[in-house]
C-alpha positions as CSV (number, residue, x, y, z in Angstrom):
1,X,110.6,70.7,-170.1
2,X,110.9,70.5,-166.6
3,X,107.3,70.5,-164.8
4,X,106.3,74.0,-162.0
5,X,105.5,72.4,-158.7
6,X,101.8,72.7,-158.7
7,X,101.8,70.9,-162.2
8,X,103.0,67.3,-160.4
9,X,101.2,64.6,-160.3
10,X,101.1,63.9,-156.8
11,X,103.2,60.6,-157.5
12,X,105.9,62.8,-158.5
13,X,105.9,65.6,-155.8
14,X,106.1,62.5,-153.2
15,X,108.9,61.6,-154.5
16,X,110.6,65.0,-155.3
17,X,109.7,65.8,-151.8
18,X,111.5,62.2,-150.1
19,X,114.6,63.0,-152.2
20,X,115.1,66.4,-151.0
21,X,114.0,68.1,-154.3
22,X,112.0,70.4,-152.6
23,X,110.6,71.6,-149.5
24,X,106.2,70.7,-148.5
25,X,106.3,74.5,-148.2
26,X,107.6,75.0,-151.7
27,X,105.1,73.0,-152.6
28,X,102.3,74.2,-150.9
29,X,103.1,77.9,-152.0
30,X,103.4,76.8,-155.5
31,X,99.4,75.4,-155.0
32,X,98.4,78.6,-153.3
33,X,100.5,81.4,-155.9
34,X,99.0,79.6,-158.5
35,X,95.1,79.5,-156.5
36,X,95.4,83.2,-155.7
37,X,96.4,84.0,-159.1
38,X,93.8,82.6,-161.0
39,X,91.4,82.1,-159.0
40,X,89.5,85.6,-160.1
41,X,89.3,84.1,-163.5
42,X,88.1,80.8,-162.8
43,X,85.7,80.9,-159.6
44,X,87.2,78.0,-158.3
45,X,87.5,78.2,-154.5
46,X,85.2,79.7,-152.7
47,X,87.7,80.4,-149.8
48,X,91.5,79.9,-149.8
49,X,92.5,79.0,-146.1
50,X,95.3,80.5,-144.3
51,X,98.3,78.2,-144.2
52,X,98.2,75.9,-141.3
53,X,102.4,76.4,-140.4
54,X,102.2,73.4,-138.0
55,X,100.4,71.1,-140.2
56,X,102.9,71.9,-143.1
57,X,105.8,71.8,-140.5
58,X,104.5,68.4,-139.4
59,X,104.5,67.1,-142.6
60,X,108.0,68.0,-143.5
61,X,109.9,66.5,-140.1
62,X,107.7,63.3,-140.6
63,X,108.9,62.7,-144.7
64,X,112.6,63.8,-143.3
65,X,112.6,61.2,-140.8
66,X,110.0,58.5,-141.8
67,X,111.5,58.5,-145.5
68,X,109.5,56.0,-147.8
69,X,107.5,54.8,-144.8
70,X,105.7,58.1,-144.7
71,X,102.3,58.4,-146.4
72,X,102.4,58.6,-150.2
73,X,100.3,62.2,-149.1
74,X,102.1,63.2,-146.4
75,X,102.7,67.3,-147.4
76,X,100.2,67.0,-150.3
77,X,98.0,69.9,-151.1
78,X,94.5,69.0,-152.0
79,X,91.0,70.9,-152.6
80,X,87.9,69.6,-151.0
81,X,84.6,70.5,-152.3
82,X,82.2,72.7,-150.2
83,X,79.9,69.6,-149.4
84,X,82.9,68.1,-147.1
85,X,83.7,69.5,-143.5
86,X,86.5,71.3,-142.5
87,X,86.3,71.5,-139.0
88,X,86.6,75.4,-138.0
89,X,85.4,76.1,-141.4
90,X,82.6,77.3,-143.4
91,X,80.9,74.8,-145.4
92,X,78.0,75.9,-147.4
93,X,77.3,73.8,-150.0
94,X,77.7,76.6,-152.0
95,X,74.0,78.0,-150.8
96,X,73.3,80.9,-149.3
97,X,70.9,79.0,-147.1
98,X,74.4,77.9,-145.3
99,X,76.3,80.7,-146.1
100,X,77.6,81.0,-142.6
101,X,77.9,77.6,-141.2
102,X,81.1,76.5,-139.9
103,X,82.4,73.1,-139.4
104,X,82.2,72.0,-135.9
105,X,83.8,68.5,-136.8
106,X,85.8,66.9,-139.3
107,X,84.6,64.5,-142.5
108,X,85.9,61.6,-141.9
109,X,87.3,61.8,-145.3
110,X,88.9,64.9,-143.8
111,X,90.1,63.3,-141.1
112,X,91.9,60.5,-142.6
113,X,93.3,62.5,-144.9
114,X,95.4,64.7,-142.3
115,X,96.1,61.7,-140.5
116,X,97.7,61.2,-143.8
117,X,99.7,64.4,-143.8
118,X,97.7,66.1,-146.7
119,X,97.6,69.7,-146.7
120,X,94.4,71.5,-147.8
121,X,94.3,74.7,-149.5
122,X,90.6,75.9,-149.9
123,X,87.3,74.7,-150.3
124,X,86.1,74.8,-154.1
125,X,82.7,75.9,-155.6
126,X,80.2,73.6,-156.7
127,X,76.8,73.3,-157.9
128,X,74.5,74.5,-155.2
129,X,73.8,71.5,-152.8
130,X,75.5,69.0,-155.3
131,X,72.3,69.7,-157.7
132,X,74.1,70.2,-161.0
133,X,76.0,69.4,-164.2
134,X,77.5,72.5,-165.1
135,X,78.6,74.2,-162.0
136,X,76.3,77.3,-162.9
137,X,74.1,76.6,-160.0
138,X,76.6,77.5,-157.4
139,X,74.9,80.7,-155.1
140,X,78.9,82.0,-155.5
141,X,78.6,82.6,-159.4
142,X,79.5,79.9,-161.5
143,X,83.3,78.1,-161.9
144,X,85.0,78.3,-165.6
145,X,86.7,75.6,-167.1
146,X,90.7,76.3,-167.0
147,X,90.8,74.6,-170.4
148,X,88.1,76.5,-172.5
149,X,87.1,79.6,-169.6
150,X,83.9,79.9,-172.1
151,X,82.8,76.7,-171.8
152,X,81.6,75.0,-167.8
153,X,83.9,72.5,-165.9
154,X,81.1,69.8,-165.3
155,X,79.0,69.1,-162.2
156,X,78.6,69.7,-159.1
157,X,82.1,68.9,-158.5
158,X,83.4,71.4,-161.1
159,X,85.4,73.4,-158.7
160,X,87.5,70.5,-157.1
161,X,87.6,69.3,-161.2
162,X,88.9,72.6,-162.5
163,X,91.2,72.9,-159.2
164,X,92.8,70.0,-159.9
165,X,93.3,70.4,-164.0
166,X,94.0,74.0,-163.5
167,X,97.0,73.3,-161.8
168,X,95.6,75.1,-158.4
169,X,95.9,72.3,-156.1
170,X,97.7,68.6,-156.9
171,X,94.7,66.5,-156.5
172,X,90.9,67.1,-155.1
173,X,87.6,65.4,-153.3
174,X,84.4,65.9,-154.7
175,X,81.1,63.8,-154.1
176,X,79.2,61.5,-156.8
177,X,75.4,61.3,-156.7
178,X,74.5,61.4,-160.0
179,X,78.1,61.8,-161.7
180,X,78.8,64.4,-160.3
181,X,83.1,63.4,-160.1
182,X,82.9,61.7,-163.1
183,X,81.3,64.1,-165.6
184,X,83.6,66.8,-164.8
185,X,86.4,65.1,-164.6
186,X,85.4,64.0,-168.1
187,X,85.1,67.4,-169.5
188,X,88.5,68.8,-167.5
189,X,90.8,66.1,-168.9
190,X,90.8,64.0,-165.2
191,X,90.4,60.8,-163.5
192,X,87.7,60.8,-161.1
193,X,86.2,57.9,-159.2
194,X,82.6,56.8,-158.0
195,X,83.9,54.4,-155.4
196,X,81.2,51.6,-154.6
197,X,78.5,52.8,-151.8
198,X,79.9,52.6,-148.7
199,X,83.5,52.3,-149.5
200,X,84.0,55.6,-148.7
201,X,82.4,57.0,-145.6
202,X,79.5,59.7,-146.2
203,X,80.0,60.7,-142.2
204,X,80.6,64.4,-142.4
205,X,78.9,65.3,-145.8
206,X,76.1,67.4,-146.6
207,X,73.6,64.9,-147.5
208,X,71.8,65.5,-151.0
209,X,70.2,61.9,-151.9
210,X,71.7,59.5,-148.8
211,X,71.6,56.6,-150.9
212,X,73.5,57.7,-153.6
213,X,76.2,60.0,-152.2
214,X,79.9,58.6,-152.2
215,X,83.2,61.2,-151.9
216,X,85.7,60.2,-154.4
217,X,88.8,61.6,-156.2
218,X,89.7,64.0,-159.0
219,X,93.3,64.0,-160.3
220,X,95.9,64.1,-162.8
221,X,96.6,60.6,-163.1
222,X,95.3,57.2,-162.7
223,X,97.7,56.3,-159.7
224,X,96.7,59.5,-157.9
225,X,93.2,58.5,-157.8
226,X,93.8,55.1,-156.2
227,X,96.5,56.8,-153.5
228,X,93.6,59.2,-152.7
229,X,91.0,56.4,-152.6
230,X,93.1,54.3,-150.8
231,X,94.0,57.0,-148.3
232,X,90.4,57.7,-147.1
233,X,88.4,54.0,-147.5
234,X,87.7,51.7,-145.3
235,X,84.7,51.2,-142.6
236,X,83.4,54.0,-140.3
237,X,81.8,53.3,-136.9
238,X,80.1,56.6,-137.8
239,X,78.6,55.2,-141.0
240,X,76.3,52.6,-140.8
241,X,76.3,52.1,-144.6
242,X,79.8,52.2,-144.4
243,X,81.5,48.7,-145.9
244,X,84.1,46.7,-144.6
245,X,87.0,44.3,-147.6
246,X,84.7,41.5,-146.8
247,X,81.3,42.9,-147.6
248,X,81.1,41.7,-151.0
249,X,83.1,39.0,-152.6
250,X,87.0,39.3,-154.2
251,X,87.5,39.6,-157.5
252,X,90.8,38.8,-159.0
253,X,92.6,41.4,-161.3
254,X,92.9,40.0,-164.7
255,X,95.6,39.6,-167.1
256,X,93.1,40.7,-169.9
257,X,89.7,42.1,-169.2
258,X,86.3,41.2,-170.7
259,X,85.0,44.5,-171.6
260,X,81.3,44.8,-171.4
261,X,79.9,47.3,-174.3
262,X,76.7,48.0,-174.2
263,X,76.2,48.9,-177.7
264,X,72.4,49.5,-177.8
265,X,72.9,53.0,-175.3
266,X,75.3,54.6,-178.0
267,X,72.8,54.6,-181.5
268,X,71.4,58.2,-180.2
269,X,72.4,61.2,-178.4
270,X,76.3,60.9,-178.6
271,X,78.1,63.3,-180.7
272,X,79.8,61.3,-183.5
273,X,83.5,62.2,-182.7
274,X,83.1,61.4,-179.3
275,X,81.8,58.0,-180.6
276,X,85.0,57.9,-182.7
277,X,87.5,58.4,-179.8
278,X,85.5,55.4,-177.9
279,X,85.7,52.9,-180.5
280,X,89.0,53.9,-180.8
281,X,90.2,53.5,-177.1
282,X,87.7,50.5,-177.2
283,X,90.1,49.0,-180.6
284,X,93.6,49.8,-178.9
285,X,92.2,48.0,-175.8
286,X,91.4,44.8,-178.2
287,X,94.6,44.8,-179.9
288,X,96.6,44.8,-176.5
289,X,94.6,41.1,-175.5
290,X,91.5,42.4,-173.8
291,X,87.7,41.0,-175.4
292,X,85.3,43.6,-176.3
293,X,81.4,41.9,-175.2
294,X,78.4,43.3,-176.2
295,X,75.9,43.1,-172.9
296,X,72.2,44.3,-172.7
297,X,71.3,46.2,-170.3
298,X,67.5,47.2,-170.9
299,X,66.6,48.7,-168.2
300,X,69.4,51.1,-168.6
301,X,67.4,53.6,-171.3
302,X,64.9,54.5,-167.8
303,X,67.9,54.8,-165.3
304,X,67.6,58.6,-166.3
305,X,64.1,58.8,-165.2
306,X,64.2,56.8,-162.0
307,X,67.1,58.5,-161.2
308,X,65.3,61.8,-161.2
309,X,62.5,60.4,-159.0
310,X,64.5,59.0,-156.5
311,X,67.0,61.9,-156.1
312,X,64.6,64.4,-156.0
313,X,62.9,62.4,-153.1
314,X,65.9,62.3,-151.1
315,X,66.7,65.9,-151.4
316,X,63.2,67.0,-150.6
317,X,63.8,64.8,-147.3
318,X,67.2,65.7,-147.0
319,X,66.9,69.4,-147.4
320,X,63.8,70.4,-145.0
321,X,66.1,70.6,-142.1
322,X,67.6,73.9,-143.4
323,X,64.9,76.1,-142.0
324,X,67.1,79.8,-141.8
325,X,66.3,79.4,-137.8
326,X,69.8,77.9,-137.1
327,X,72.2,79.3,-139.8
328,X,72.0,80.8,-143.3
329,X,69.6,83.0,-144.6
330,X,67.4,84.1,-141.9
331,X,63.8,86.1,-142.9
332,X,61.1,87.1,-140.4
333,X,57.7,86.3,-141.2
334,X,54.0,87.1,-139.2
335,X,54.5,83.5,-138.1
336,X,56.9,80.2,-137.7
337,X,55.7,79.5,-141.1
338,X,56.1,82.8,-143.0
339,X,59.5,82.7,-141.5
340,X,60.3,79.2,-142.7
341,X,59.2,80.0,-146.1
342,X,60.9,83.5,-146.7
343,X,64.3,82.2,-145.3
344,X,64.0,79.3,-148.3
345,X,62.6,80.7,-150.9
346,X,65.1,83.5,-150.5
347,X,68.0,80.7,-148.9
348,X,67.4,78.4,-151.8
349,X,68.6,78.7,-155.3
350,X,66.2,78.0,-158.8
351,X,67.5,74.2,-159.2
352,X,67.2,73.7,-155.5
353,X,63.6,74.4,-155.1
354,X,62.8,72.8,-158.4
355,X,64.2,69.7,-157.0
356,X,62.5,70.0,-153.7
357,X,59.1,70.5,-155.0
358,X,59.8,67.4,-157.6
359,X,60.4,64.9,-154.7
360,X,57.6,66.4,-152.4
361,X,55.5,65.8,-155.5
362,X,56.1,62.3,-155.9
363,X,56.5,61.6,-152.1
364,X,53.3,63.0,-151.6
365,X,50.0,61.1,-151.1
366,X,48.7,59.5,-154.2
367,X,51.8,59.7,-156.2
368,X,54.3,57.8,-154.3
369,X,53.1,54.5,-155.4
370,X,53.1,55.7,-159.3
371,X,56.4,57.5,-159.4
372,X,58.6,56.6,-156.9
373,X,58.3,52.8,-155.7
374,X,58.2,52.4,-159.3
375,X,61.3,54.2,-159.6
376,X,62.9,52.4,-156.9
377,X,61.6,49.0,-158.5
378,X,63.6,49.9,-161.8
379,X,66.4,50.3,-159.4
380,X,66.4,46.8,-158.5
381,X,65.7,45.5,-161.8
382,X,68.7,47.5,-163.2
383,X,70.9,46.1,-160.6
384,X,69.8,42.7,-161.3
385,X,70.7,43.4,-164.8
386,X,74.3,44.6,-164.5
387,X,75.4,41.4,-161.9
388,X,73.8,39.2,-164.7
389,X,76.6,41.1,-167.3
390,X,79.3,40.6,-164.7
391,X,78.6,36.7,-165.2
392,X,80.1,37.3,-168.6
393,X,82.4,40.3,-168.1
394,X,85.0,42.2,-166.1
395,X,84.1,45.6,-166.9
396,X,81.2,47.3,-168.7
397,X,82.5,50.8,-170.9
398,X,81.0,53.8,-172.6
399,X,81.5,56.9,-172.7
400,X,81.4,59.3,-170.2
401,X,79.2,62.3,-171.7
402,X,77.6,62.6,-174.3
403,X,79.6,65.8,-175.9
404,X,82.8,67.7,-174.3
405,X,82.4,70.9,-172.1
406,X,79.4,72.8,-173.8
407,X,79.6,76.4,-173.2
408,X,77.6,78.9,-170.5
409,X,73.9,78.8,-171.0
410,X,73.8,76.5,-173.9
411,X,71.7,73.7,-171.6
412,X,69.5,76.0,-170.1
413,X,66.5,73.4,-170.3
414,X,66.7,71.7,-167.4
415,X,66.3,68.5,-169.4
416,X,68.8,68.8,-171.9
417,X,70.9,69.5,-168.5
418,X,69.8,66.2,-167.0
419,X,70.4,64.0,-170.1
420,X,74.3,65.0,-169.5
421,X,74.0,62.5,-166.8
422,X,72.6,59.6,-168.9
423,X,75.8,57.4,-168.9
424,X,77.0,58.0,-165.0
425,X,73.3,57.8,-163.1
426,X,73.4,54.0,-163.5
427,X,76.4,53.1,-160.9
428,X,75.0,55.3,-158.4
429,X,71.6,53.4,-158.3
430,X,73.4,50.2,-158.2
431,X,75.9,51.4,-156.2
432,X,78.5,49.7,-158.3
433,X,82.0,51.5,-158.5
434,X,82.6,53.8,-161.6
435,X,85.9,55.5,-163.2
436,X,86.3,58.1,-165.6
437,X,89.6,58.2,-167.6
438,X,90.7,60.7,-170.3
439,X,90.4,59.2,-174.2
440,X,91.6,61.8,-176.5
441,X,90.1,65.3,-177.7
442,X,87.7,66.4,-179.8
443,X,87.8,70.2,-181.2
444,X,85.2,72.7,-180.7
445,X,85.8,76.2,-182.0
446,X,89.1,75.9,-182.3
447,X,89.8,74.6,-178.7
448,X,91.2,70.9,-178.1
449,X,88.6,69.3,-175.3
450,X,89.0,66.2,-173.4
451,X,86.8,63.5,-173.4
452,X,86.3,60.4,-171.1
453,X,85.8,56.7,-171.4
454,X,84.2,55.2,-168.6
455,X,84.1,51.9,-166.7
456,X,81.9,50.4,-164.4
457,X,83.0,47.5,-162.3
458,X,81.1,45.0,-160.4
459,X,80.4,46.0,-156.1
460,X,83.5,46.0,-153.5
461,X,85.8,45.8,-157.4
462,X,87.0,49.0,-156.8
463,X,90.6,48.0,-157.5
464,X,90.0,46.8,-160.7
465,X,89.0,50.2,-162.2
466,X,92.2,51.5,-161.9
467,X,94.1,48.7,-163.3
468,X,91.6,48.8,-166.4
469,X,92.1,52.4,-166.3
470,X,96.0,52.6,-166.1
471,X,96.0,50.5,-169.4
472,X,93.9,53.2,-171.2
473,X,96.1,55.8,-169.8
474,X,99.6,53.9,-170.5
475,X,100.1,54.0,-166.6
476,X,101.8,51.6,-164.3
477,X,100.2,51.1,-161.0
């Protein structure tokens, strides 16, 4: 059965689109028909641009007369989540406290990838300054999952996750903080990649914790990713944090990976038949030559809990420059600070604030020695812990969540909501490279859900992600 254009990988509209197959603008109105007609259903963009004709008229003379030499992108479509600048376009981090912000500059991921010749369609919703799992936090209303619309996409990148598996777009950017790519990518059937910090540079991103925020993919296939990775990496003059190749040492690729398992983080909390498909994956891995390790990683059961000390913190920090003076929601008050408090309590959503008041709390005098330099102590030790593992392994696995897609409203504690992050939050403190891949389905009222298997790799191994990834898939890279 021959594939619509907006179902392509985007390794297969390259090629259709160097042989002549079609046209980038048949393309690109395939992504936008499609975007336009489901969009009311789903909440997935939060604005569909108008089509740039020069841009898609660029791209088309350059694959006619550059051939294979063009960019594997070139006359792409994409979706870029609301966190990333567009220059000349709003970007509100899905809060009303931005609500009318335009983009004065371009990303830098942005910019690379139109140097690329990638097309963009819209900018997708997302939990409400990347604070999220679920993508019901968004100030917009929240996004539906394409595969089960009663049941959430993941978070905060569950717009650009349900763009790209809704067939609305052929591949998308979000940004990781806390697993924020990869848990929705789990839950919508994707690959999505935490690059390692710095791979990818943050200039151009609305800032939620500094020292955990990467951009990375969502998309269809394993080889996607890595074209869309490879597209936009690379050191930024604009980034200080930004890394170059040489940063951190090579690591050769393998002909059969030691797989790190750290069996001691699955005995509680992991719904049994998503346990099932991971020892599966884990066996058909073993029988094609790789070695399954067990590792200890004991620091790992507290990663949670730093995590949401030090995120907090950085948010609190992060955040107190939107003051409604500038942009957004704007309230008067009887003084500078009755203004400044009615334009965020009002600008602000209920996770927002929580979050705000959290890392004031533990930034504040007395309790930033108890919570979080202890927090950011744990940090250390858990990184210690995972480049002691990579002495003995490639790769370390588990699963990606916990459970599939859970339904609207069914985490409404904001704990049971964090704990959906208790497998991801570990690369992001250590800033060690993570990638989610699809491992099967598991049923839930009837409706096949996707699950994900994921790997961490060691820092600067980026690369060897996808090649450990491509095998669970059945891909070649």
């Amino acid at each position: 059965m021959t594939k619509a254009l907006n179902e392509l990988t985007i390794t297969e509209a390259a090629r259709m689109l160097r042989a002549g197959e079609c046209t980038v603008r048949e393309l690109y109105d395939a992504c936008v028909h499609a975007a336009r007609e489901k969009n009311v259903a789903l909440n997935v963009y939060l604005e569909l641009f108008e089509a740039d004709e020069m841009a898609i008229a660029a791209a088309q003379t350059r694959i006619d007369t550059e051939g294979d030499a063009a960019p594997l992108l070139c006359g792409i479509p994409l979706a870029m989540k609301d966190n990333i600048l567009i220059e000349g376009h709003i970007a509100s981090a899905a809060s009303k406290i931005l609500s009318n912000y335009k983009a004065t500059y371009d990303a830098t991921v942005t910019k690379k990838l139109k140097e690329a010749g990638a097309l963009f369609i819209g900018r997708t919703n997302m939990d409400e300054f990347a604070m999220g799992s679920s993508t019901e936090n968004s100030a917009f209303g929240p996004v539906r999952n394409p595969i089960d619309p009663t049941r959430v996409p993941g978070g905060s990148s569950g717009g650009s996750a349900a763009a790209s598996a809704g067939h609305l777009c052929l591949g998308s950017f979000g940004t990781d903080t806390g697993g924020s790519i990869r848990q929705p990518a789990a839950h919508c059937g994707l690959v999505g990649l935490k690059p390692t910090y710095g791979a990818i540079s943050r200039h151009g991103l609305i800032a939620l914790g500094s020292s955990l925020d990467q951009a990375g993919p969502l998309a269809k296939s394993v080889a996607d990713a890595k074209a869309l990775f490879d597209a936009v990496r690379g050191p930024d003059v604009l980034d200080s944090t930004s890394i170059t190749d040489t940063t951190y040492p090579r690591k050769e690729t393998p002909k059969t990976f030691r797989i790190g398992v750290p069996y001691h983080l699955l005995e509680e909390g992991l719904d049994p038949d998503v346990k099932e498909n991971f020892e599966r994956t884990l066996k058909e891995l073993e029988a094609e030559g790789h070695t399954l390790v067990e590792v200890s990683l004991p620091t790992s059961p507290y990663a949670l809990a730093a995590y949401y000390v030090i995120q907090p913190a950085e948010a609190s920090t992060n955040l107190a420059r939107f003051d409604g003076i500038r942009y957004g929601v704007s309230k008067e008050g009887k003084d500078l600070l009755a203004g400044y408090l009615a334009s965020r309590t009002e600008g602000f959503g209920p996770e927002t604030k929580r979050r705000i008041l959290l890392g004031t709390f533990v930034l504040s005098s007395g309790y930033i020695d108890a919570y979080y330099r202890k927090a950011d102590a744990a940090r250390q030790v858990l990184r210690e812990e995972y480049d002691r593992a990579f002495e003995t392994v490639d790769v370390i696995a588990s699963p990606t969540t916990p459970s599939p897609a859970f339904k609207f409203g069914e985490k409404s504690d904001p704990v049971s909501m964090y704990l959906e992050d208790i497998f991801t939050v570990s690369a992001d403190l250590t800033g060690m490279p993570a990638l989610s891949v699809p491992m099967g389905n598991v049923e839930r009222d009837g409706v096949s859900l996707p699950t994900g298997i994921h790997f961490t790799a060691p820092l600067g191994a980026d690369d060897l992600l996808f090649t450990i990834g491509a095998r669970v898939t059945k891909e070649t890279l």
